[in-house]
N, C-alpha and C positions, 0 to 999 in steps of 0.2 A: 648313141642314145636310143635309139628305134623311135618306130612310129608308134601313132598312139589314134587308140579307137573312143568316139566320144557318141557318149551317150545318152540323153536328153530324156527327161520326165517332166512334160511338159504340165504337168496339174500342179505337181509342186515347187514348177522355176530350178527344178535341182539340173546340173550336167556333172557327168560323171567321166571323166579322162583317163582312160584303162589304158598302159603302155599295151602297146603288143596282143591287142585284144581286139579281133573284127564281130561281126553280127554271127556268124558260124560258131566259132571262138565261146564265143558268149553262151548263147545255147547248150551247147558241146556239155562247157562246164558246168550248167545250169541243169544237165540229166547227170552228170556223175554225181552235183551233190542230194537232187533226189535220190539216187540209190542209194547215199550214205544214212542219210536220213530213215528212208524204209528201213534200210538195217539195224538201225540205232538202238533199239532195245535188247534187242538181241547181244549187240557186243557190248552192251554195257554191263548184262548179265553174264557174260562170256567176260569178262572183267573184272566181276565183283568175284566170277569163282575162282582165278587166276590168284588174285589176289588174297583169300583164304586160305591158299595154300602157304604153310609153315615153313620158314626159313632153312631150316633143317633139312628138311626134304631134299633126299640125294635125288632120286628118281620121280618121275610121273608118271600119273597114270597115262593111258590111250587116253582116256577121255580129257584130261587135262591140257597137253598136246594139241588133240585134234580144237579145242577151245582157244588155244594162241594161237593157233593156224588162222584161225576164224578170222581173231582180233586184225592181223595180219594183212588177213585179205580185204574186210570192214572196210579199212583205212587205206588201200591200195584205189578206194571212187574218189576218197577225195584228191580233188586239184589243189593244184596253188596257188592261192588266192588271198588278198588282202581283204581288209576289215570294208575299205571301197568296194569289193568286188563282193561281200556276203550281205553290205546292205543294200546293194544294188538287185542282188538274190531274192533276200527278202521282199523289197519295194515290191518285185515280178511276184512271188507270190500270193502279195496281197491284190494283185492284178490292177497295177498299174503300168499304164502303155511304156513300151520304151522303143522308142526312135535310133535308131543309130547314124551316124556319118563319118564318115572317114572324118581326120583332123582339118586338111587341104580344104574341107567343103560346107566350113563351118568354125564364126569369127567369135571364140570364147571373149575375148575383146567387147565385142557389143553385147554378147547375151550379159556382164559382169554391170555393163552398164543402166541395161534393163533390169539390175537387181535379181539375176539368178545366181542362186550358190554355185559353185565349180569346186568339187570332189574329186583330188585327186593327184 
């Protein structure tokens, strides 16, 4: 099964239960999809012209090439990550705190009781 990293936003009652995800873990993930992001107009443009190009076409150009290379790499920050783990991203975004604990140090049991949601 693995263990499992839990993760608490206390303003909104939410906890969040990421298998295989510690406080490092988290972060880690939390700058690769910044870079994706930063990137993101770029490979999207880098994808509208990929896509222009006509079926027919035996050959590319350089510039074409070096543009799915792009795409490529773009897509090489993102992790993997569940729809749990991008709006736990987002949340951090909008700069709300998050707490972490290991599973062992913290009773999803009582918080359920106190009427927080459990994500995950």
């Amino acid at each position: 099964m693995g263990w499992y990293g839990i993760f608490l936003i206390q303003n909104l009652k939410i906890a969040f239960s990421l298998r295989r995800v510690d406080e490092d873990n988290l972060y880690s993930n939390f700058d690769l999809l910044d870079k994706f992001f930063e990137k993101y107009d770029k490979l999207k443009e880098d994808m509208e012209f990929v896509q222009e190009i006509p079926e027919e076409t035996k050959t590319f150009s350089a510039k074409a090439v070096a543009k799915m290379f792009n795409i490529i790499d773009g897509f090489s920050y993102l992790p993997e990550v569940s729809n749990d783990f991008l709006l736990l991203y987002f949340l951090h975004k909008k700069g709300f705190e998050i707490k972490y604990y290991p599973e062992d140090k913290i009773n999803l049991d009582k918080l359920k009781k106190k009427r927080w949601r459990i994500i995950g």
